[in-house]
N, C-alpha and C positions, 0 to 999 in steps of 0.2 A: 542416554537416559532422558527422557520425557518430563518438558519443568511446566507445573501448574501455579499459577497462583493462589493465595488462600481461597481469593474471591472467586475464581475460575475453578479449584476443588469443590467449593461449597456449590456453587449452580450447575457441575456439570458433573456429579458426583457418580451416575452410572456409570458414564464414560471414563471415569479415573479410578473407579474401582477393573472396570473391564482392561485400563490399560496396564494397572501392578498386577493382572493376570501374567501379561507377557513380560513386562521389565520391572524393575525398580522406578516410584516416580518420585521426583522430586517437588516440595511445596516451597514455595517461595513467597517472605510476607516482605515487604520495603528492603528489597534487594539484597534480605540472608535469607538460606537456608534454615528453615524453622522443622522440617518432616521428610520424611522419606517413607512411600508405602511400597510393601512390597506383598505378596502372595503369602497367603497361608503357610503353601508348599515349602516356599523360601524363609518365610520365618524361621519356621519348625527346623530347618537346615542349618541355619544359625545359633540358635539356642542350641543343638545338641551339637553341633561344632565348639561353639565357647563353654560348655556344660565336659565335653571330650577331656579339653587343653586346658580345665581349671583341675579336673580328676586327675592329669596327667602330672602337673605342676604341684598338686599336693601328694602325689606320689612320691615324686623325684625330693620334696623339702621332707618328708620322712624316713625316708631312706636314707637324705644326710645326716638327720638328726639320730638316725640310729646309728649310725656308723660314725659319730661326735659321742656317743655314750648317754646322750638324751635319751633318758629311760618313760615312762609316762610315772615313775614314780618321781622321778629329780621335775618331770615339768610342774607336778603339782605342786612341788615344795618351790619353784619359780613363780608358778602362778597362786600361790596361797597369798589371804591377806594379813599382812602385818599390821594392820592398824590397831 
């Protein structure tokens, strides 16, 4: 992976966009990692990857909860306010 600095993204900003074409780049501002740019292409792969395994994970927690007897009427009677 390809490390720029803030100062070095900002003045050389075609060439750092041309280069999160091909890889992930890294920004670096007083020796942390502050950015990472990547591609369009690449983003959009991530989002509906993490977007997948969150649809997936709320799956699997309803399915427990229906098979715990968690009805959506007992959850509203959980989630109702007593105050």
């Amino acid at each position: 992976m390809k490390t720029y600095t803030a100062n070095e993204a900002k003045t050389r900003f075609g060439e750092f966009i041309d280069q999160a074409q091909r890889e992930p780049v890294r920004v670096m501002r007083h020796d942390r990692v502050v950015g990472v740019m990547v591609s369009a292409q690449d983003y959009e792969a991530m989002r509906a990857f993490y977007a997948d395994r969150l649809r997936r994970t709320m799956d699997r927690t309803a399915e427990q909860a229906a098979r715990s007897g968690l009805t959506p009427e007992a959850l509203d009677k959980l989630l109702a306010d007593e105050s």
